[in-house]
N, C-alpha and C positions, 0 to 999 in steps of 0.2 A: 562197466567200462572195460572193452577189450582192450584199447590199445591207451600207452600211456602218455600219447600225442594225440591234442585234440585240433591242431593247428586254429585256434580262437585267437588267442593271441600273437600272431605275426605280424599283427599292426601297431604293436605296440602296448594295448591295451586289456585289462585281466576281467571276468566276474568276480563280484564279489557275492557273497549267502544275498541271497534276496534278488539276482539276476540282473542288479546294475552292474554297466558296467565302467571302469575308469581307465585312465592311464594307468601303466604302471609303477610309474614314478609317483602318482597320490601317494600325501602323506599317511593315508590310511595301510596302504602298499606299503610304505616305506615301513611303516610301527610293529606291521606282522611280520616281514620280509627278516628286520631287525631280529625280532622272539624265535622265529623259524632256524634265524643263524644262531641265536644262541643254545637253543635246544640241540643244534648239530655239535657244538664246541661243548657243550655237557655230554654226546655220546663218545666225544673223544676221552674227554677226563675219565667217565666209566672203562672204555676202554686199555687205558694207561694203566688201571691195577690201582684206585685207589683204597685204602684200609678197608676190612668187612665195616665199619661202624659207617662210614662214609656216603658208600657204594648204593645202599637203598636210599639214601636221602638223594643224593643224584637223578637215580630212577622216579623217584617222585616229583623232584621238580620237575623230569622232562613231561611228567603228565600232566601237571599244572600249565606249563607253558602249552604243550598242545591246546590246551582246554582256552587259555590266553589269547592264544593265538588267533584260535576259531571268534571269541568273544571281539577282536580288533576287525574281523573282518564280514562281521556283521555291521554294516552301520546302521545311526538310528531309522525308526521307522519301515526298517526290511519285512517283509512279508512273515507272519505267525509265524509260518511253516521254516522258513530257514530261521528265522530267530530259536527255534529248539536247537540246532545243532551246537549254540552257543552257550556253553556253561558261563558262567558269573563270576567273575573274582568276587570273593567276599572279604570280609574282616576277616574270619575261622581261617582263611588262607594267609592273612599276613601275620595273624598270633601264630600261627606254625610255624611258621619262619623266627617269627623271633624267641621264639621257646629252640628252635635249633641252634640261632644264635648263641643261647644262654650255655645252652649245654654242652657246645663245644668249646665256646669261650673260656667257661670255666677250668678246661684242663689245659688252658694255654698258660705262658708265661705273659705277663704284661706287656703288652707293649711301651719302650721305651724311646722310640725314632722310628722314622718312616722308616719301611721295608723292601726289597727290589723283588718283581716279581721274580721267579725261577722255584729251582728245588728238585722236587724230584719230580718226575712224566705227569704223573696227577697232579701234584701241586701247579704246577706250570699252566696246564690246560686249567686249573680253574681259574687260574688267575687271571689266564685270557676271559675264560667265559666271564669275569667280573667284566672287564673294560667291556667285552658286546655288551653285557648288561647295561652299562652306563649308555651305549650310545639306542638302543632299544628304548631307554627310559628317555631320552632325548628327542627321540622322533616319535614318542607316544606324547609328550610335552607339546610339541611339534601340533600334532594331531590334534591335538585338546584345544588347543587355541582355533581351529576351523572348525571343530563341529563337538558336542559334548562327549566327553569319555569316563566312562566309569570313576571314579575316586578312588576308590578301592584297588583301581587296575595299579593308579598313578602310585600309592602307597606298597605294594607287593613287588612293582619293580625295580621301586627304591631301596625296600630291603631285602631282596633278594641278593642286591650288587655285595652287600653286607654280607649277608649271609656265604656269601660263595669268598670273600676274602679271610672268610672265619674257616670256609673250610677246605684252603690251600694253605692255609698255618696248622690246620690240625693235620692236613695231609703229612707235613714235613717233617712235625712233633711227633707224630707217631712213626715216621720213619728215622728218626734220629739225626736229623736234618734243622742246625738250627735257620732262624729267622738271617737274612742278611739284611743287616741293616746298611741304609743311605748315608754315605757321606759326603759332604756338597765339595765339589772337584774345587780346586783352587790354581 
């Protein structure tokens, strides 16, 4: 590709792997468009300087979600040939997550009441990329219900949202920053 305008989509409408094509408003659209944003709001948090412990698990997910990404916008029955570009969520991706879960967890303090996002530059940006998480997980939901979707996908983006509010509280911990907690306005 020379140039990074293909003018295909002016009418509205995207390919997807396999050379159908759809609106861009499909919910299929919608579930990658979702992962795409959130991958962009994780190169923010990388960018913001969070801890060396942090910083490569960051990096990792944003390769996961690529790979996610590609996997949402293969739908089923797309041609062999574009179905390779698409790696597979698996289990081994969501035990990963939750073995980061663990291990970050562990050097927190309990939590005792909800918490408001903020804190420090990284903390912050992960915290946003939590809530994309939840609505990415919402329009992969979305999706699931129109045509079949991975399990696996469904299970990874649920604990990813996890995973990333575990590690806007380690971001904070480790910057001496504690938790603010929620108190309901009266």
């Amino acid at each position: 590709m020379t140039r990074i305008y293909t003018k295909t989509g002016d009418a509205g409408d995207t390919a997807l792997f396999g050379g159908r094509r759809v609106p861009k408003n499909d919910p299929r659209v919608n579930a990658y468009g979702s992962v795409d944003e959130l991958n962009a709001v994780l190169g923010v948090a990388r960018a913001a300087g969070p801890p060396d412990s942090i910083a490569p698990v960051i990096e990792q997910l944003q390769h996961y979600l690529f790979d996610l990404g590609s996997e949402l916008a293969t739908p089923p029955g797309a041609a062999t040939a574009a179905s390779a570009h698409a790696s597979h969520v698996t289990a081994a991706w969501v035990e990963a997550l939750e073995r980061d879960i663990d291990r970050f967890e562990d050097g927190l303090p309990p939590l005792r009441a909800f918490i408001l996002p903020g804190g420090t530059p990284a903390a912050a940006a992960l915290h946003l990329a939590r809530t994309v998480a939840r609505r990415a997980e919402r329009d992969i939901v979305t999706l699931a219900a129109h045509e079949p979707v991975n399990p696996e996908l469904l299970k990874f983006i649920n604990r990813l949202s996890d995973l990333l509010f575990v590690l806007a509280r380690a971001a904070n911990h480790a910057a001496g920053h504690p938790d603010v907690e929620w108190h309901q306005t009266r």
